[in-house]
N, C-alpha and C positions, 0 to 999 in steps of 0.2 A: 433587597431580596433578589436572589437570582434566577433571573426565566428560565423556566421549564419549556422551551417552545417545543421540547420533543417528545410530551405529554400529550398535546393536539394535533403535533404537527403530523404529515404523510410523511412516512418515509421508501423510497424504494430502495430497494437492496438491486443494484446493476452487476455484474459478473463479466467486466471487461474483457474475458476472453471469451467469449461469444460475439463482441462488436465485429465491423467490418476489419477483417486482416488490411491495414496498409502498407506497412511493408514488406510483405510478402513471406514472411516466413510460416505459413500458418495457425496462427493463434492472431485472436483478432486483440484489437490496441484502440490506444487513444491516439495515432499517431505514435507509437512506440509511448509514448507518456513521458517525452523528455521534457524536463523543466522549464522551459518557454511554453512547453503545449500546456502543461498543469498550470501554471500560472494564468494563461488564459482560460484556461476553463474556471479558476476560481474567484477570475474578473465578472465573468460574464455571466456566473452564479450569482458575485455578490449584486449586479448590478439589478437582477430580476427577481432579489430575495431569496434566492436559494440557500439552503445552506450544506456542506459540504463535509459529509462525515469521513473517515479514512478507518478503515480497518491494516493495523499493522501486521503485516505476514510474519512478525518475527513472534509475534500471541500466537501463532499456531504451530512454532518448531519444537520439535523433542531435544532435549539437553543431549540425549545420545547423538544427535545429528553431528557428522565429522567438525561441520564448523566451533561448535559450540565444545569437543571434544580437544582440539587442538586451539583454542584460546585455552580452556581449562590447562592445560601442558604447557605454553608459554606465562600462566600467571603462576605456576608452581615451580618455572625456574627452569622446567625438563626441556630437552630436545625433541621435538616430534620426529619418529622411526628410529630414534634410540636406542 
C-alpha cells in the first residue's frame, strides 16, 4: 500500500522570493537555486526527514503565453513572424 505521509504530515508552503536576496538582483533565492544548491538542500532534507515538494511553474502558464504560442508554430511546420 502506498503512504499517505501527506495526510498527517505539516506542510509549509515557502515563497522563495521573499528569502534573503543573494545575489543581489532583488528577489530573494535560494542562492540563485542552481543545481548544486538544490541538490543540497534535498540532501539535507532527506537527511532530517524532510520531504520536499516542488510546484512546477509551468501548471501555472496560459497556452496563450508567446512561449507556448511559438512551439505551437514550429509543431505545425510554420515559421514564427511569417
Amino acid at each position: 500500500m502506498l503512504s499517505r505521509w501527506y495526510r498527517t504530515g505539516v506542510i509549509y508552503s515557502l515563497d522563495v522570493s521573499l528569502f534573503h536576496d543573494a545575489n543581489g538582483d532583488g528577489i530573494g533565492d535560494l542562492q540563485g537555486l542552481s543545481l548544486g544548491d538544490f541538490a543540497s538542500l534535498l540532501h539535507e532534507a532527506g537527511e532530517r526527514g524532510i520531504r520536499v515538494m516542488l510546484d512546477l511553474v509551468v501548471n501555472h502558464t496560459s497556452e496563450a503565453h508567446p512561449w507556448f504560442q511559438a512551439a505551437r508554430w514550429i509543431r505545425l511546420g510554420r515559421r514564427i513572424g511569417a
